[in-house]
MDAnalysis code that builds the backbone (N, CA, C; Angstrom):
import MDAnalysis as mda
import numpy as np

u = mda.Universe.empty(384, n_residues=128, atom_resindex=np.repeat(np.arange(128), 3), trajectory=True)
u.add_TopologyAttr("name", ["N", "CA", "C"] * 128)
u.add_TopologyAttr("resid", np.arange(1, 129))
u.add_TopologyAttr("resname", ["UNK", "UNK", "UNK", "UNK", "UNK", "UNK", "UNK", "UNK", "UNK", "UNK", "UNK", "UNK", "UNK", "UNK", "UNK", "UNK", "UNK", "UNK", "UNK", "UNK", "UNK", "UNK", "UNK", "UNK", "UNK", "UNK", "UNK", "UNK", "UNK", "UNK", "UNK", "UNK", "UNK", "UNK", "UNK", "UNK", "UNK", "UNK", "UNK", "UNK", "UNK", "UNK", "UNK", "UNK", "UNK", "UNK", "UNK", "UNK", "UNK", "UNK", "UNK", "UNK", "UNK", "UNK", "UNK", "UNK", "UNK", "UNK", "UNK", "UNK", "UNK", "UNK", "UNK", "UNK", "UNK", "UNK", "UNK", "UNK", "UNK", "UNK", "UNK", "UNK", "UNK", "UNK", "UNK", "UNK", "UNK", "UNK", "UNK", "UNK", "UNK", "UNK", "UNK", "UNK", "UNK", "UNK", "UNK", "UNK", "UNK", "UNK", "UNK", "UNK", "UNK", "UNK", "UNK", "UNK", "UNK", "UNK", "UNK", "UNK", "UNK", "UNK", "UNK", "UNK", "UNK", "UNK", "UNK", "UNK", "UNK", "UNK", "UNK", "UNK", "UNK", "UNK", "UNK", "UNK", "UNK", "UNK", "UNK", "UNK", "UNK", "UNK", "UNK", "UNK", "UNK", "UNK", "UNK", "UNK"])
u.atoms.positions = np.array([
    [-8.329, 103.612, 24.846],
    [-9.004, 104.820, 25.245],
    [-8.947, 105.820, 24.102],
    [-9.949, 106.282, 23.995],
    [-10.504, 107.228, 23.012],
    [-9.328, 108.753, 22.806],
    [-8.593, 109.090, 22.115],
    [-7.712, 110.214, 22.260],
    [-8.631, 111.658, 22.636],
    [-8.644, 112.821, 22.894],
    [-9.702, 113.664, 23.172],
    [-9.086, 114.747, 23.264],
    [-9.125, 115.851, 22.485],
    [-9.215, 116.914, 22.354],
    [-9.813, 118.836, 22.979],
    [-8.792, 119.135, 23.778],
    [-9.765, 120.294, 24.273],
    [-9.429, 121.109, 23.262],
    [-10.913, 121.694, 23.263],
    [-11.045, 123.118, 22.401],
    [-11.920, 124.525, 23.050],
    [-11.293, 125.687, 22.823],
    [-11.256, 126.575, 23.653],
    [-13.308, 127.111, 23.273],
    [-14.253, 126.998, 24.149],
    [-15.837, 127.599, 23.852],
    [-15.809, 128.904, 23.775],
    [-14.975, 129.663, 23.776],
    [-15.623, 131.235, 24.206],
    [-14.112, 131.690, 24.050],
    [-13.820, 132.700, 23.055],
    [-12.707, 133.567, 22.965],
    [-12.835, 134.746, 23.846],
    [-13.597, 134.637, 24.631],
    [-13.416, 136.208, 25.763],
    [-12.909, 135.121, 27.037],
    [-13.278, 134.198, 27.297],
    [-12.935, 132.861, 28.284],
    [-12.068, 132.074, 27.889],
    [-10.898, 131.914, 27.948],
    [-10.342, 130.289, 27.233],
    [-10.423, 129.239, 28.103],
    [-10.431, 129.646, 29.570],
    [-10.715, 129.006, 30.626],
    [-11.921, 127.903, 30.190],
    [-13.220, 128.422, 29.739],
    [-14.161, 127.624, 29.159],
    [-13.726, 126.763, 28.132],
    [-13.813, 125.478, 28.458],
    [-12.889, 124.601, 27.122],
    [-14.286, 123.564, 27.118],
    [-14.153, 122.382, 25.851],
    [-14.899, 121.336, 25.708],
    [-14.135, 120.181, 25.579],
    [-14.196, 118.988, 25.720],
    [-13.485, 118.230, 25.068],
    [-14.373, 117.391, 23.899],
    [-13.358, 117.080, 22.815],
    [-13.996, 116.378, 21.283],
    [-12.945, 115.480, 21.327],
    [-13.655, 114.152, 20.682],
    [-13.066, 113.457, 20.438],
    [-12.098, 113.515, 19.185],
    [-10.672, 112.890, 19.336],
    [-10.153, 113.327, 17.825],
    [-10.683, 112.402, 16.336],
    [-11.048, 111.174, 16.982],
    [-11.820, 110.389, 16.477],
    [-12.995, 110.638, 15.540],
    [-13.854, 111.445, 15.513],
    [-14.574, 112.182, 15.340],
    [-14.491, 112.310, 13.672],
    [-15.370, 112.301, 12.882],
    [-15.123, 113.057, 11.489],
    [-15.666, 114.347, 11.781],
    [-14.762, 114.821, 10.373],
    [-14.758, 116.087, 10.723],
    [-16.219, 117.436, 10.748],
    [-17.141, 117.063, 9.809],
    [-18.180, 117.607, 9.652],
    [-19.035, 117.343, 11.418],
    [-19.066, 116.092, 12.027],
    [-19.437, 115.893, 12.889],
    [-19.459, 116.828, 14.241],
    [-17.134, 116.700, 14.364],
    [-17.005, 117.699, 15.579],
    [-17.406, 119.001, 15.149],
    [-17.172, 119.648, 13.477],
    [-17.751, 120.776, 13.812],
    [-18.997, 121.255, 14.408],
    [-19.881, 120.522, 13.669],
    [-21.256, 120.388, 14.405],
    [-21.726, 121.038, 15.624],
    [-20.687, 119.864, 16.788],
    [-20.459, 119.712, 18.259],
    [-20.113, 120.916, 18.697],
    [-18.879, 121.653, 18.353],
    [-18.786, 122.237, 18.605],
    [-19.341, 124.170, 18.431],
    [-20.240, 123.824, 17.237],
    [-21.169, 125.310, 16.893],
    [-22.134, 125.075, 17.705],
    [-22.689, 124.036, 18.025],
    [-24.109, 123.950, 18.729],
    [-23.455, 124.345, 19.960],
    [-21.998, 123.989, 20.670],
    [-21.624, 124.337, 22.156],
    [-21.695, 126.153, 21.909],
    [-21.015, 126.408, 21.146],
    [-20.637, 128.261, 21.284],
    [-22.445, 128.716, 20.792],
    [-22.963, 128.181, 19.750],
    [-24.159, 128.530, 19.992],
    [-24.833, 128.888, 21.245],
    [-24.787, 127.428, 22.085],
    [-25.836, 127.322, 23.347],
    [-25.368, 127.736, 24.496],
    [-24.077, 128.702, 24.374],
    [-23.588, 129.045, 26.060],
    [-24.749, 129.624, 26.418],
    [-25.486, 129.981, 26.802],
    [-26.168, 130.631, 27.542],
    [-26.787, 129.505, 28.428],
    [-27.300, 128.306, 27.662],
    [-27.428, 127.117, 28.270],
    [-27.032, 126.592, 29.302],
    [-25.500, 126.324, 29.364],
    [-24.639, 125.701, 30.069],
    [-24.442, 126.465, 31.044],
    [-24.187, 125.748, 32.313],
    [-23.458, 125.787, 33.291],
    [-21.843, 125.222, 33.367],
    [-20.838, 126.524, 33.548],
    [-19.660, 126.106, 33.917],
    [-19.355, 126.076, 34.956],
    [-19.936, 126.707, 35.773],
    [-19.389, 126.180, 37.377],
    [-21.099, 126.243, 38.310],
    [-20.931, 126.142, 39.587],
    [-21.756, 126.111, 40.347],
    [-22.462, 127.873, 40.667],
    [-21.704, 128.644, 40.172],
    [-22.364, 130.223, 40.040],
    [-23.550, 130.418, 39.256],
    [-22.769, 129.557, 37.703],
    [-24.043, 129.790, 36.551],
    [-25.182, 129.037, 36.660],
    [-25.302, 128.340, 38.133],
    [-26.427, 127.894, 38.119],
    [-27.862, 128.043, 39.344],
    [-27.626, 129.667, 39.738],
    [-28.380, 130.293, 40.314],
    [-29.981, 129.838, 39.817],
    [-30.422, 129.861, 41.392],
    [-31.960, 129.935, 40.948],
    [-32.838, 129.003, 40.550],
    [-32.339, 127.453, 41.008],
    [-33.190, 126.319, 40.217],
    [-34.242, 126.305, 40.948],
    [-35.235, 126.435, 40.099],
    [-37.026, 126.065, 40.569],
    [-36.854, 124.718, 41.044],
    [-37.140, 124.457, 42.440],
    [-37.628, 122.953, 43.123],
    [-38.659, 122.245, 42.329],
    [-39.686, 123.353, 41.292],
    [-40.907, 122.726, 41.331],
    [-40.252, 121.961, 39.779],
    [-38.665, 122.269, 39.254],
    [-38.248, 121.814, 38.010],
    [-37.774, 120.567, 38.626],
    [-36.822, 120.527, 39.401],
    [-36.224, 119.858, 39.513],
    [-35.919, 119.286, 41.358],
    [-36.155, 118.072, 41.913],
    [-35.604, 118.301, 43.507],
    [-35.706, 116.990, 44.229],
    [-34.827, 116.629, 45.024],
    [-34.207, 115.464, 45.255],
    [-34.717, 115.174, 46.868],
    [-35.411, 113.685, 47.387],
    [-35.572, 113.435, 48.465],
    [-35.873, 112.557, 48.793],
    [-35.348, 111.540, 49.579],
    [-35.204, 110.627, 50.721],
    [-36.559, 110.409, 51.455],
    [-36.769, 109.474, 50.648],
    [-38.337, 108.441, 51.455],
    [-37.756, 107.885, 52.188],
    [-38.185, 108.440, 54.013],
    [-37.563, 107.780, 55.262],
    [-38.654, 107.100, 55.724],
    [-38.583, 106.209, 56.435],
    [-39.657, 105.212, 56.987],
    [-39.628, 105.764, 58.618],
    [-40.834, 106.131, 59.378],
    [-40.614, 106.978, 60.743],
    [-40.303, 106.198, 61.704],
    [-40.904, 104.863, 61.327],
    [-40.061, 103.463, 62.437],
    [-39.411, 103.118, 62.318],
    [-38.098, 103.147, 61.585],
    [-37.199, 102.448, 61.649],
    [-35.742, 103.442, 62.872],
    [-35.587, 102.176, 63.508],
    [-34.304, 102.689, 64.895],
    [-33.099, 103.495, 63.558],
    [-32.119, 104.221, 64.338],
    [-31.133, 104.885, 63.615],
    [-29.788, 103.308, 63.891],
    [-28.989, 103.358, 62.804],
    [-28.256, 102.418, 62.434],
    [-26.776, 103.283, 62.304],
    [-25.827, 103.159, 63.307],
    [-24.725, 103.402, 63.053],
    [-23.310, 102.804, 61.989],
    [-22.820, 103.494, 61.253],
    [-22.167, 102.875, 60.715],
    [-20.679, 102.578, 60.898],
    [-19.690, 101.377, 60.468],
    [-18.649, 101.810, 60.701],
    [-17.723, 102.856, 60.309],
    [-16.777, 103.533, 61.027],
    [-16.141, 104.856, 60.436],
    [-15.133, 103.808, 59.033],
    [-15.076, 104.807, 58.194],
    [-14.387, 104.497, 57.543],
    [-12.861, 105.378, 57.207],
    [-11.746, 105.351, 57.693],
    [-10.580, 106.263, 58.277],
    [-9.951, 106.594, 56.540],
    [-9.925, 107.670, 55.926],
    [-9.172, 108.240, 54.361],
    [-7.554, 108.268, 55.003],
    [-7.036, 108.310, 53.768],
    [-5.607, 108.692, 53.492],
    [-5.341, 110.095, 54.058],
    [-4.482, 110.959, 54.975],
    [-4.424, 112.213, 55.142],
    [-4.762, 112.922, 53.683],
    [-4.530, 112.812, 52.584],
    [-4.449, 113.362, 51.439],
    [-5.916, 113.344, 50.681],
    [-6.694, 112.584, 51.214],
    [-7.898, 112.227, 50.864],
    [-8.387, 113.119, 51.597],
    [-8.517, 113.033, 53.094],
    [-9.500, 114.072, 54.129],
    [-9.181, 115.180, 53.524],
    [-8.130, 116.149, 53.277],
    [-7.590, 117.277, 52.973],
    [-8.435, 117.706, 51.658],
    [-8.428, 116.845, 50.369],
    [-9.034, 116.929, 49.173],
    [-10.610, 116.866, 49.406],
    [-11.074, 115.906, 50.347],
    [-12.172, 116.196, 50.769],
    [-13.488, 117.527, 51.378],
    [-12.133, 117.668, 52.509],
    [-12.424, 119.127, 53.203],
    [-12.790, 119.972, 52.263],
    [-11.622, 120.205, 50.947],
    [-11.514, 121.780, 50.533],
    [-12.834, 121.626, 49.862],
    [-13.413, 120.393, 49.358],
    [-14.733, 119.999, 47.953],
    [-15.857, 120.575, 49.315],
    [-16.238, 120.290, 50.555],
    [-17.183, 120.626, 50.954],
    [-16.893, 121.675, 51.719],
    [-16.162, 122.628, 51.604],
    [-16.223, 123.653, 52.291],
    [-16.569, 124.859, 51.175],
    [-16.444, 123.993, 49.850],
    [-17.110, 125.109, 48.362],
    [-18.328, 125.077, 48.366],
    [-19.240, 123.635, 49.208],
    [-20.692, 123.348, 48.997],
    [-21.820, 124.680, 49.107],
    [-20.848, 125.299, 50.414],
    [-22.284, 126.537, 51.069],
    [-22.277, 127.205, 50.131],
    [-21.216, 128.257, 48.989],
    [-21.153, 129.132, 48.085],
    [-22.356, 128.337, 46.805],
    [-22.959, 127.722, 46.826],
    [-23.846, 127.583, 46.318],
    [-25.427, 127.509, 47.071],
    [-26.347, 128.563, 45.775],
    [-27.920, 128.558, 46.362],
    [-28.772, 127.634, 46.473],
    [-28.059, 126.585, 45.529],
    [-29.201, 125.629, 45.126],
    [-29.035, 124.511, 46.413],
    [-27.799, 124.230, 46.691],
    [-27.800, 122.833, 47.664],
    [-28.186, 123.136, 49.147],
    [-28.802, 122.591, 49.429],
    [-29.291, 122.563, 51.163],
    [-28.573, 121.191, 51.825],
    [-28.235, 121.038, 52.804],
    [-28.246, 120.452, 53.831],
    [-29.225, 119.588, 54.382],
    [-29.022, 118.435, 54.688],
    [-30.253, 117.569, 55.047],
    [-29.877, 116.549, 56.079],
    [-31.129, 115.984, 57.085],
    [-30.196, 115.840, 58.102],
    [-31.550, 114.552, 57.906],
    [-30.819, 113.400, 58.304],
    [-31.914, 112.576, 58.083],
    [-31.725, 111.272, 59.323],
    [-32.939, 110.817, 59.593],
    [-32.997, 110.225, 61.108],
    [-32.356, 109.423, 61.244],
    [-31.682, 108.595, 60.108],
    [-30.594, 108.021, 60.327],
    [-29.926, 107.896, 59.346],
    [-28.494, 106.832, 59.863],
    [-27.767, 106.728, 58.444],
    [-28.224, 106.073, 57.545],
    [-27.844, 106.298, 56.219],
    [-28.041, 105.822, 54.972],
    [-26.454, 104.410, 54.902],
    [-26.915, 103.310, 54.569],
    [-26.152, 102.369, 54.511],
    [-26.309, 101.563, 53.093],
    [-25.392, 101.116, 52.736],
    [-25.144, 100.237, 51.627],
    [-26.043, 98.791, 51.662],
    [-26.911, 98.342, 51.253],
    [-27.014, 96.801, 51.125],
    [-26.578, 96.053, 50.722],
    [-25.714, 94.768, 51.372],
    [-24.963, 94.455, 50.760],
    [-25.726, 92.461, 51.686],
    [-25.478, 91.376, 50.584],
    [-25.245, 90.174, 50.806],
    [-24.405, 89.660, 51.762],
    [-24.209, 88.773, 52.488],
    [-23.241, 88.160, 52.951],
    [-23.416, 86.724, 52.524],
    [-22.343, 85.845, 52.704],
    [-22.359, 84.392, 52.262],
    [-22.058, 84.150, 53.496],
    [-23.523, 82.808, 53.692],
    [-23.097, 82.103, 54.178],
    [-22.713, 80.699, 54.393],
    [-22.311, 79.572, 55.461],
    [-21.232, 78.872, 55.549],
    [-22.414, 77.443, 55.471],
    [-23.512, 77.667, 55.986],
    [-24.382, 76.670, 55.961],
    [-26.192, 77.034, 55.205],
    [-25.780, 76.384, 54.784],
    [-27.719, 76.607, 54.021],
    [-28.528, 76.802, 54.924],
    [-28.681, 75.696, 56.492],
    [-29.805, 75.610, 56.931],
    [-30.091, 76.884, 57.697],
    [-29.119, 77.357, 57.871],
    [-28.926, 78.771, 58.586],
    [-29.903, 79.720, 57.884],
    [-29.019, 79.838, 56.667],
    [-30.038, 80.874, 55.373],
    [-31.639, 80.165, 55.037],
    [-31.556, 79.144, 55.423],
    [-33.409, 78.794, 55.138],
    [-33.840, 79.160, 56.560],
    [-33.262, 79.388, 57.617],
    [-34.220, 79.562, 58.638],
    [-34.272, 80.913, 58.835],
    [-33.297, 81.896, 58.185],
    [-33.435, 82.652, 58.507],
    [-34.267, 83.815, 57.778],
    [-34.652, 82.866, 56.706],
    [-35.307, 83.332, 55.281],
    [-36.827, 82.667, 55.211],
    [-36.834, 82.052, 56.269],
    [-38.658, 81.641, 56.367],
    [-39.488, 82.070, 56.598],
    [-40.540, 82.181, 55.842],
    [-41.717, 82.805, 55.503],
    [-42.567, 82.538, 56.442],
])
């Protein structure tokens, strides 16, 4: 694994850091790092600095099919320590403008293969 380096973006912030690789020659990270203190205005460091995204830039959505029945899934039960770490990540979600909520007619599920034990099974059940 690559060794990596934080370096502080903004002397009024130290909080704002980057990481560089140490790997790196040296003309390179400087580079990296003038174009970062250059382009703050650019960046987003948290979910505040990123007030205001135009939908018509950028926006995310779920091609649902109107016939298809809703499909329950199995629960899947976390570690107490997991739900807890969980909770606190979506209870930060609303303090942001940009994310909405979406409620969709059914669940979203994984596709996944199964193997099975006899061929003739999978050809009949795969016939055209």
């Amino acid at each position: 694994m690559e060794e990596i380096e934080e370096v502080s973006n903004n002397e009024e912030d130290p909080t704002k850091t980057i990481r560089v690789g140490k790997n790196l020659p040296p003309a390179v990270r400087e580079d990296v790092i003038n174009t970062v203190r250059d382009n703050q205005d650019a960046l987003g460091w948290s979910h505040s600095d990123m007030t205001r995204i135009n939908q018509n830039t950028i926006f995310h959505a779920l091609n649902i099919q109107k016939d298809v029945t809703p499909v329950r899934q199995k629960r899947r039960p976390l570690d107490p320590v997991r739900v807890d770490v969980v909770k606190a990540e979506v209870d930060k979600l609303p303090t942001n403008d940009f994310l909405q909520e979406s409620l969709y007619p059914f669940g979203l599920q994984t596709q996944c293969w199964s193997q099975t034990r006899n061929m003739e099974d999978m050809h009949r059940l795969y016939r055209p």
